[in-house]
C-alpha positions as CSV (number, residue, x, y, z in Angstrom):
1,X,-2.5,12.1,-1.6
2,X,-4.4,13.8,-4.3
3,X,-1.4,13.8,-6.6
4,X,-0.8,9.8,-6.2
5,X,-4.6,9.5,-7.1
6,X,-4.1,11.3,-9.8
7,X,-1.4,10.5,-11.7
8,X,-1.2,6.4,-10.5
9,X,-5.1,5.4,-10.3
10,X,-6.4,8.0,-12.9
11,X,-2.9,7.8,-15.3
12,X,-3.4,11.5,-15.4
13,X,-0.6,13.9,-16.7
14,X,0.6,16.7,-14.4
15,X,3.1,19.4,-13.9
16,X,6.7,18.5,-12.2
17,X,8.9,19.7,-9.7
18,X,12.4,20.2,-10.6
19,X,14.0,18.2,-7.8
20,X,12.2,15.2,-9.6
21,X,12.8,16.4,-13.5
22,X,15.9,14.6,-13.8
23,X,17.5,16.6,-16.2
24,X,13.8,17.4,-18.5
25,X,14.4,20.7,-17.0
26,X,16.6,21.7,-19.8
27,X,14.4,20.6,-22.7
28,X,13.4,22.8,-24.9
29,X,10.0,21.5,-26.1
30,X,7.0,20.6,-23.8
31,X,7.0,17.1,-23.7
32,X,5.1,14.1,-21.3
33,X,8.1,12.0,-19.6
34,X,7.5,9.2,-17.0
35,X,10.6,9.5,-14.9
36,X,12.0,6.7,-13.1
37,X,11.7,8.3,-9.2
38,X,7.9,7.6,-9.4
39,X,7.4,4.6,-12.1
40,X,4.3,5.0,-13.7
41,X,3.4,8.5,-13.6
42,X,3.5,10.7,-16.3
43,X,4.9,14.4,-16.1
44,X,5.2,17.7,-18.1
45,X,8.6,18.8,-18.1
46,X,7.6,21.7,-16.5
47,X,7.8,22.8,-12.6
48,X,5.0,25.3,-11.8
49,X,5.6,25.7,-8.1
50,X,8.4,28.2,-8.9
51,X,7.9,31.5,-10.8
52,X,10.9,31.0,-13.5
53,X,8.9,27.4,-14.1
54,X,5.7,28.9,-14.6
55,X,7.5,31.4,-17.1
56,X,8.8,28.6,-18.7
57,X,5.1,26.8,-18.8
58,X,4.0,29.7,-20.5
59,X,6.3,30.0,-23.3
60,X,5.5,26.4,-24.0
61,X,1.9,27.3,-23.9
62,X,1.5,24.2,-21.9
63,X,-2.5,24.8,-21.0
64,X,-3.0,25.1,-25.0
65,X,-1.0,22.4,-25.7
66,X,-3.7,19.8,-23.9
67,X,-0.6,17.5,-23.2
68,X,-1.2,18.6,-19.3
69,X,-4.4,17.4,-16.9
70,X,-3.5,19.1,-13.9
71,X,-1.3,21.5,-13.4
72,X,0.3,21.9,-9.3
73,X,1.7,25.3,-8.3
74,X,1.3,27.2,-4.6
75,X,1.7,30.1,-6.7
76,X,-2.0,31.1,-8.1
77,X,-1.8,34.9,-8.5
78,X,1.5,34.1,-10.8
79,X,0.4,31.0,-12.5
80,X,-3.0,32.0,-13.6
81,X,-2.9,35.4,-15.7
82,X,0.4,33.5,-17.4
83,X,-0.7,30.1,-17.8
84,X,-4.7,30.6,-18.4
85,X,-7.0,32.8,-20.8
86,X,-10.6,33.2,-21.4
87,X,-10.6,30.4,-24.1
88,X,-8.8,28.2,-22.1
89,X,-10.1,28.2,-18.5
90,X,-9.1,26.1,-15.4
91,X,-10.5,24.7,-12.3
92,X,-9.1,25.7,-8.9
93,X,-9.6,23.2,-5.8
94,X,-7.4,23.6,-2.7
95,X,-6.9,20.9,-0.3
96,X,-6.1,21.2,3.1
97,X,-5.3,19.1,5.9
98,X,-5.4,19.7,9.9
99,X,-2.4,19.3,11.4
C-alpha cells in the first residue's frame, strides 16, 4: 500500500491509529514512537481517523510541529479547518482501488 511505501521505503513519519498506539494514546506531548506491531516505522502518537484524535492532533499543533510527514484520516471536512491554516498548508491525494 501507500502507507507501507511510505513509512518503510521512504522512513517517512505519519499519523497512527489507536488500535496500533499501544498505549502512546495517553501521552501527553506529541512525540515520534516506532512501535513494535510494525518494526521500523515511525508514528505520531496521534490517530486522525477519529474526530476525538484529530482534536487531540490539534491541541498538539501537530502540522506546526513538523514532527509529522503525512497525516491519514477518512475524515477531511473535520481534519482540515482543525489541523491546517493558511501558513501551514497540506496536500490532499486520495487513492482508490476497484474492487
Amino acid at each position: 500500500t501507500i502507507k507501507n511505501m511510505y513509512s518503510d521505503c521512504h522512513e517517512l513519519v505519519e499519523t497512527a491509529e489507536n488500535k496500533i498506539l499501544e498505549g502512546h494514546q495517553n501521552d501527553t506531548s506529541l512525540e515520534v514512537v516506532t512501535l513494535q506491531i510494525l518494526t521500523g516505522w515511525k508514528f505520531a502518537n496521534v490517530d486522525t481517523t477519529i474526530p476525538s484524535g484529530i482534536d487531540r492532533a490539534a491541541r498538539f499543533n501537530v502540522v506546526k510541529s513538523g514532527l509529522v510527514d503525512f497525516i491519514v484520516s477518512p475524515l477531511l471536512y473535520e481534519a482540515v479547518p482543525k489541523l491546517f491554516d493558511s501558513e501551514h498548508k497540506g496536500r490532499f491525494f486520495a487513492i482508490f482501488r476497484d474492487p
